[in-house]
N, C-alpha and C positions, 0 to 999 in steps of 0.2 A: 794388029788387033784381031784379023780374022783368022790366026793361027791360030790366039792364044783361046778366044772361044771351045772350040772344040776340044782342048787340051783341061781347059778348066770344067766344062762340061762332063769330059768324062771321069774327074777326078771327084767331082762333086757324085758321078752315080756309083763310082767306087765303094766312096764312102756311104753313101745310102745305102749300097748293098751292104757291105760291111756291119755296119750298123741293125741292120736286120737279121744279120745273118752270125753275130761276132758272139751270142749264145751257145751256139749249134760248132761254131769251130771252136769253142771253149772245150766244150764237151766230146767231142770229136777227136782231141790231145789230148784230153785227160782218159779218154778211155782206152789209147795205144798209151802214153806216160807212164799210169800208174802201177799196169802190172808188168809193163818191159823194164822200166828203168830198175835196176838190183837196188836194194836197201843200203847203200852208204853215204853214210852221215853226214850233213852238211855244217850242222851246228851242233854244240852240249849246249841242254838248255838249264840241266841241273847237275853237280858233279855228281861222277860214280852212277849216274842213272843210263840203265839199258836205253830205255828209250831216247833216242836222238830228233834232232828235226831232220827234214832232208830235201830236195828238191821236191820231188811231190806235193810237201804238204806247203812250200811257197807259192808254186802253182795254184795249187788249189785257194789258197789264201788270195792268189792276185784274181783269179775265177771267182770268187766272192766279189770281191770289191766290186770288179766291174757289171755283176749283176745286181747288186747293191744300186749302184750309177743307174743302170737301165731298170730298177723296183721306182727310184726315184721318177724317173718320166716314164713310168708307167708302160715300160716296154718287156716289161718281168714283173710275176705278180708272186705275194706269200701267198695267197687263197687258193688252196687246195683240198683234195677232202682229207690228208693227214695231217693239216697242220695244227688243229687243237691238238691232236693227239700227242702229236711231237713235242708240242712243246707245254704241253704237261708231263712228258715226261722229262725234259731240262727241266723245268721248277722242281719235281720231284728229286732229281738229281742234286741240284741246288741245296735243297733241305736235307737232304742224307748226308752232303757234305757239313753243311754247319753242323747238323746233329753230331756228325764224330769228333767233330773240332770241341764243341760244348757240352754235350749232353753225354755220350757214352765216351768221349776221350780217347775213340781209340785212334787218333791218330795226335800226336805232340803237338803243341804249340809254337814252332820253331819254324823257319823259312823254308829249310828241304822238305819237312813234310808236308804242308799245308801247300805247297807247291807243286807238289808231287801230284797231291789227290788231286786240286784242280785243274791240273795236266789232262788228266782221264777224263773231266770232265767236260774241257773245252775239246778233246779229241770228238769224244760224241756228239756234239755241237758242230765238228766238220765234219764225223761222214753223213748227218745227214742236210749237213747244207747242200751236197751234191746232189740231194734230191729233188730239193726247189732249183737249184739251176737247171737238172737235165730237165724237170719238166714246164720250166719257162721255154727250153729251146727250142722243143718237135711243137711245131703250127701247122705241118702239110705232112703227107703220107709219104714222100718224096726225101723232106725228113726223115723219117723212121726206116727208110730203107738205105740209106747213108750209112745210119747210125748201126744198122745190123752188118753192114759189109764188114766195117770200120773193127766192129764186135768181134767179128769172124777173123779177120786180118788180126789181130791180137790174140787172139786163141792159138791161130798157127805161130807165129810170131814167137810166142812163149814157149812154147809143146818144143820148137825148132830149136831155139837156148837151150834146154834140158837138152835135146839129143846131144848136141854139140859139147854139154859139160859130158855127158856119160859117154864118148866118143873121142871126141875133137881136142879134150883137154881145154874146155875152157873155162875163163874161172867163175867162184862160187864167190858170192858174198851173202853171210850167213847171220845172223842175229842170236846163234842157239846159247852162246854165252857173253860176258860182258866184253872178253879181248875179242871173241869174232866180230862183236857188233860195232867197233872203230870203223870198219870197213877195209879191213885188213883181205889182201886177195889169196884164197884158198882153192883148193883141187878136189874132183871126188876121189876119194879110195877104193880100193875092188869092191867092199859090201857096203860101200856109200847109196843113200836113194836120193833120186835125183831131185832136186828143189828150185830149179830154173833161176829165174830171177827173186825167187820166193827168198824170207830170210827164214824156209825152211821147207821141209818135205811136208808136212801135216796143211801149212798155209795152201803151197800148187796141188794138194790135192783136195782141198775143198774149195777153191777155186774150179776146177774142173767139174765137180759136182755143180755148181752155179752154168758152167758156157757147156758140158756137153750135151744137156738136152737140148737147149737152144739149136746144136749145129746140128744134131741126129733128127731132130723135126723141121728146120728148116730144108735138109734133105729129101724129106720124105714129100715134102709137101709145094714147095715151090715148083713155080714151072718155068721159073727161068734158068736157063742155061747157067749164066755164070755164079747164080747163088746155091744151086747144084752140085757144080762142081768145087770153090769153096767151102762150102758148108760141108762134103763129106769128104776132103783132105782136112782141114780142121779137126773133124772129129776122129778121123782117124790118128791126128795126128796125139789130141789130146787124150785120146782113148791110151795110146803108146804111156803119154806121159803119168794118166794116173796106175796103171800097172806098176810104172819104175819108184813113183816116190813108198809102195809098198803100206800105204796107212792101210788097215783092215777098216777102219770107221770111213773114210770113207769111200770105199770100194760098196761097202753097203748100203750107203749111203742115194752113190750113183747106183745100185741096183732099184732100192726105194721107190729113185725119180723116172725109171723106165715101168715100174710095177703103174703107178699114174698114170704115167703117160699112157700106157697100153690100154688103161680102162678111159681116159679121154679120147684114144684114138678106135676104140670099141665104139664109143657111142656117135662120134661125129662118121666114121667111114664104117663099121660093120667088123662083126667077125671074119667075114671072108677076103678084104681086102687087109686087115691088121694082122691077124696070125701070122701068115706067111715072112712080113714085114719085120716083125717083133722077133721073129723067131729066127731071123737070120743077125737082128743086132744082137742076140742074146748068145748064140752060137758065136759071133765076132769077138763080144766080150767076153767069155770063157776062153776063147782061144788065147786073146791076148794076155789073160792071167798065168795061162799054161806055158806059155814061149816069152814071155819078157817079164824081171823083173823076181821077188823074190815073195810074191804074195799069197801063193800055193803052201807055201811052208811056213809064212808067218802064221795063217788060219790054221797048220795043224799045231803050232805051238801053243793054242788055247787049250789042246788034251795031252799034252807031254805027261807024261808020269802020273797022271790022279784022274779019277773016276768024274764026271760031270756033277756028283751030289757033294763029291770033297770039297771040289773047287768054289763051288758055290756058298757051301758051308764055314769053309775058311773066310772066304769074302766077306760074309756078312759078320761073322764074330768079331774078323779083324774094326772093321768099320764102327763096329759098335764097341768096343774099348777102347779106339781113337777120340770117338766123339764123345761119350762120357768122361776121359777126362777134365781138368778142371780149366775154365777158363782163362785166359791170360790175361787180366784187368792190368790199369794204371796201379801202381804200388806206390804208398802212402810218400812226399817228397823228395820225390824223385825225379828225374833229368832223364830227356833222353841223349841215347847216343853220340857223340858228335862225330863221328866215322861213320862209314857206311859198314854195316857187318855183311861179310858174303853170302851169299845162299850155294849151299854145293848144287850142280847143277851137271849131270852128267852126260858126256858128248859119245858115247862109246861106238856108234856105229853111222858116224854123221859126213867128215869129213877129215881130211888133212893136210898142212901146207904143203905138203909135195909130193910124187910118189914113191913111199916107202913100200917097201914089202907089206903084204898081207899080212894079219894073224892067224891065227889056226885056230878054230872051234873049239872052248874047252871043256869036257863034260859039264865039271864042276865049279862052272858058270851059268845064270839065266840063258834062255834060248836065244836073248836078244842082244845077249852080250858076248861084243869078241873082241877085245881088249882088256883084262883087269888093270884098269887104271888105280895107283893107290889113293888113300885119301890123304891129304898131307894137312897137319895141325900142329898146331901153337905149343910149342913145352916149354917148361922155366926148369934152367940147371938146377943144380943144390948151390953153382956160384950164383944165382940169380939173374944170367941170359937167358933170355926168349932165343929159343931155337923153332926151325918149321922143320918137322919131321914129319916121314911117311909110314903111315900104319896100312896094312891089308882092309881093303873093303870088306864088309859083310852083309849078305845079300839077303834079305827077310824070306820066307816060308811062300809069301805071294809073287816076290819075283820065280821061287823059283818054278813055282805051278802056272802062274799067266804070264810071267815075262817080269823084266824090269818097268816096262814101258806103263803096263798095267797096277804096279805094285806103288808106285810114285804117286798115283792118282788115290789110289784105294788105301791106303796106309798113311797118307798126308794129304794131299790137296784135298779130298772132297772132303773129310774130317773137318779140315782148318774153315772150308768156306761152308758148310753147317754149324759149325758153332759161329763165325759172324753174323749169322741170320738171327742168329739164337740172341746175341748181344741184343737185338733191336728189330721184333720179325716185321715192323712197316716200313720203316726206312734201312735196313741193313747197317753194317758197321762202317760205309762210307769204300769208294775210289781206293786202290790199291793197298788194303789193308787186310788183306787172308789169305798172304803169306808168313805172316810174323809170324816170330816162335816167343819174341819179347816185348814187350810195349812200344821200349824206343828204338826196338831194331829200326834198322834205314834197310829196305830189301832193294835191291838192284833189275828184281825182272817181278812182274806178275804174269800169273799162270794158275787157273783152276783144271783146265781140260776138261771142263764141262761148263758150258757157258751158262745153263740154265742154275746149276748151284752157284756160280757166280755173278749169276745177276741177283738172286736172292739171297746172298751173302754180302753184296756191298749197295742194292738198295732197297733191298727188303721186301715184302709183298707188293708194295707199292709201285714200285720200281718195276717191278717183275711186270704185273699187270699192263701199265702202260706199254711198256719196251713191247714184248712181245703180243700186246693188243694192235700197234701201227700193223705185224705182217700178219693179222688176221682179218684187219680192215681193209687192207691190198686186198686182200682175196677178194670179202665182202662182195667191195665197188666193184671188180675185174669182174667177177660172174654175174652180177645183175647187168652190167653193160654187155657181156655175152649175151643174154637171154633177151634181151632188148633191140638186138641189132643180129645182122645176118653177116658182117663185116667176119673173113675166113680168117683175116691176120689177125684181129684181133681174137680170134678165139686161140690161135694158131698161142700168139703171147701169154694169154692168160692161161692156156695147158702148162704152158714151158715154165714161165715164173712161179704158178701153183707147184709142179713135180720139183722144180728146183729149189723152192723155197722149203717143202716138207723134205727132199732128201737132204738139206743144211739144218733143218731140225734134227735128223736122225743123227750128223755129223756132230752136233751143240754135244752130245751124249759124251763127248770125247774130248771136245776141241774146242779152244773159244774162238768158234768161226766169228763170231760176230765182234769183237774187238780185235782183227785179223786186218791189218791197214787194209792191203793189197782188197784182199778179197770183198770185204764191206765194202768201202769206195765204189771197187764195181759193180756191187748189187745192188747200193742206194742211185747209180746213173742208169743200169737196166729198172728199176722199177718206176721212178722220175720219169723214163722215157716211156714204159708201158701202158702209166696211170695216160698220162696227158695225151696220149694217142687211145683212147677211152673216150676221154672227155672228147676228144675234135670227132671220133667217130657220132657218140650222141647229137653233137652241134649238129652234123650237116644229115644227119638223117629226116629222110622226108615224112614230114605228117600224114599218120593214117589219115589215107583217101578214106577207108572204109567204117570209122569213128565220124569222119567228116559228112559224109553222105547218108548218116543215122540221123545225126542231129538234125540235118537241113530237113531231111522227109518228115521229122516232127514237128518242128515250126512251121511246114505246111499243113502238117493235119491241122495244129491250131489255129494257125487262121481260117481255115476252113470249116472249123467249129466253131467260130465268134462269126463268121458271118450267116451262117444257116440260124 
């Protein structure tokens, strides 16, 4: 018996720790997890639909639950200061989906649709559960500096993947059309851009836009050794990696988050100690655009051949004869599709299963295109077979002046998710409905490349408002808790998440950073974690002595005025 004492003893402090601590290691593997492990598929949850399940989102699913376990004995709380906000904007979500289902129709009455939307909208429902988990888990300062190592270690971690695909030959698993995203294993090509474990280049590089400020200020400003020296192999390493995936949005993006940060780092250290400082990241990052990577040349491809007032002129005319066409309503008894219809979706400069020879540049091609792949479509003989034949591509007037990349946006997507605004401007046209070109197409990917016309194309003003009212309320709380407290880290965080948070604004312009698995997940567990190390700051701050020492000298004048 007096073995098993101390045996059971320390089995029971295990689990207490455990138990204290089974939060914090929740969050701790979901933040190496979600952006190391590559996007293949674990389950179809709908036929012919892009989006798959996949380990991540069961993790994160069993990381619910047992935070759920620990809300219930009250060792995890929902009271936070976003969570009206949040979940007014699910109710609001909620309502735009019935609406399309009822009211504006635009989505069919049939099981893959009505499936589909509220796919989208349980998604939004977990990335921000990761928020009330990360910020049930940080209770001690000790926390939060785990949670940054941990942060840092996954930055390198990924940035390293990338080298290794654009080097080492390692593979890619891709999402950019419906066969890569089985999780079929692919290879970069010589003018592939690198997209790590991303399920593409545009996702790792607003991801980076999210963790390079973090490492370039935890750099500057720490004084310990070993968050020094991780924190600027990290960024070095991630700086490498947003060079190679080549996105121009957001390369501008992470310029953005350094313009901030230099005026946050103006006002807490001084012009004399940030110039010098700033002025060596900014010389680092131009170098790197010059020596790696192919982003020197995609920025001059925005003045190829036509004058800055063409381009912008064509721009706008095009857009606007898109969007005044007429809208695509339900049509009077009528059925939707029972197949899925394709969306063409073009890969030309992404990846491919093996190393084949290069192509060659060809004039009489977009800038961003080196492959003319053909299109291949559906014909009926005069015997009445269906044949798939291949026709020549034709490339519109905008690919050929801003690129293809550019002309896909400005000629269809932002068109299509304007007039679903239009269908219903407070609730929008509902979850993955502007990409149809028909009532009852079944589309296989959504994609607006600009987050902001896609939140107000499928929830409408409504929608719009709340969503992006939660990252304005971060800020909010984050700066009055600045201004309330002396605490360096916490200003150090609230710099980093403000510059990060506005250079993923400038990226929305472009990109739907924010229904971006990878990348959101880690920005709803970085601000979980930033708010609630806020909040522990406020708790143990000590009460003004000098408020206190006002009041008591009054209460003494007064007594000493009732006694005279």
């Amino acid at each position: 018996m007096s073995k098993e004492k101390p045996v059971i003893q320390k089995l029971k402090a295990f689990f207490s720790w455990l138990d204290d601590n089974i939060l914090l290691i929740l969050v701790g593997f979901l933040t190496v997890f979600i952006p190391l492990y590559p996007k293949i598929p674990f389950a179809e949850l709908i036929p012919g639909y892009l989006v798959r399940v996949r380990l991540d989102d069961l993790f994160i699913t069993g990381a619910m639950v047992i935070w759920f376990i620990q809300l219930l004995r009250r060792k995890a709380t929902l009271k936070t200061p976003l969570t009206f906000l949040i979940i007014l904007y699910i109710f609001i979500g909620l309502a735009s989906s019935l609406s399309a289902i009822y009211w504006t129709q635009s989505v069919p009455q049939t099981w893959v649709h009505i499936a589909k939307l509220f796919l989208h909208w349980f998604r939004r429902i977990q990335y921000f559960s990761l928020f009330f988990l990360a910020y049930s888990a940080i209770k001690t300062k000790k926390h939060l500096q785990i949670f940054l190592a941990v942060f840092l270690i996954s930055l390198a971690a990924v940035s390293l993947y990338g080298f290794g695909q654009k080097y080492l030959y390692w593979p890619v698993y891709s999402t950019m059309n419906r066969e890569f995203s089985k999780g079929i294993k692919l290879y970069l090509s010589e003018h592939a851009r690198v997209q790590s474990t991303f399920g593409g280049p545009y996702d790792f590089a607003a991801y980076l836009v999210l963790t390079l400020p973090l490492s370039v200020t935890l750099f500057l400003f720490s004084k310990k050794r070993f968050f020094k020296i991780l924190s600027g192999l990290a960024f070095l390493l991630g700086l490498w990696g947003l060079m190679m995936t080549s996105s121009r949005s957001s390369f501008l993006a992470y310029m953005t988050a350094l313009i901030f940060l230099f005026f946050f780092f103006v006002r807490k250290r001084g012009l004399k100690w940030t110039i010098p400082r700033h002025t060596i990241i900014l010389i680092l990052s131009f170098s790197f655009m010059l020596l790696f990577g192919d982003m020197t040349e995609r920025f001059l491809q925005i003045f190829k051949g036509s004058s800055n007032y063409e381009v912008v002129s064509n721009v706008i005319q095009t857009m606007t004869d898109a969007v005044q066409q007429p809208i695509i309503s339900r049509p009077a008894n009528s059925e939707p599709a029972p197949t899925a219809t394709p969306k063409p979706i073009v890969s030309t400069d992404i990846i491919i299963p093996s190393d084949t020879q290069p192509s060659t540049v060809r004039p009489d091609l977009p800038a961003d295109v080196f492959t003319d792949v053909p299109d291949k479509v559906t014909r009926t003989t005069p015997e009445g077979y269906e044949v798939v034949v291949e026709i020549p591509r034709v490339f519109s007037s905008t690919a050929h002046l801003l690129g293809l990349s550019a002309a896909i946006r400005l000629d269809t997507l932002w068109p299509l998710a304007i007039k679903g605004f239009m269908r219903n401007p407070l609730l929008g046209s509902g979850y993955s409905t502007l990409t149809k070109f028909e009532w009852g197409q079944f589309t296989e990917a959504e994609s607006t490349d600009n987050d902001f016309l896609r939140t107000l194309g499928e929830t409408g003003a409504l929608g719009f408002l709340t969503f992006y009212g939660v990252f304005v309320l971060i800020l909010i709380i984050l700066w009055k808790a600045v201004r309330s407290s002396k605490d360096e880290m916490l200003w150090i965080l609230t710099a980093v998440l403000t510059a990060s948070t506005l250079g993923l604004f400038i990226n929305a312009l472009y990109i739907d950073v924010f229904v971006a698995s990878k990348l959101i997940e880690s920005y709803w567990i970085f601000a979980g974690v930033v708010v609630a190390y806020s909040v522990i700051v406020q708790k143990t701050m000590p009460k003004p002595v000098v408020a206190s020492v006002a009041v008591k000298s009054q209460t003494e004048k007064k007594k000493k005025e009732q006694k005279k």
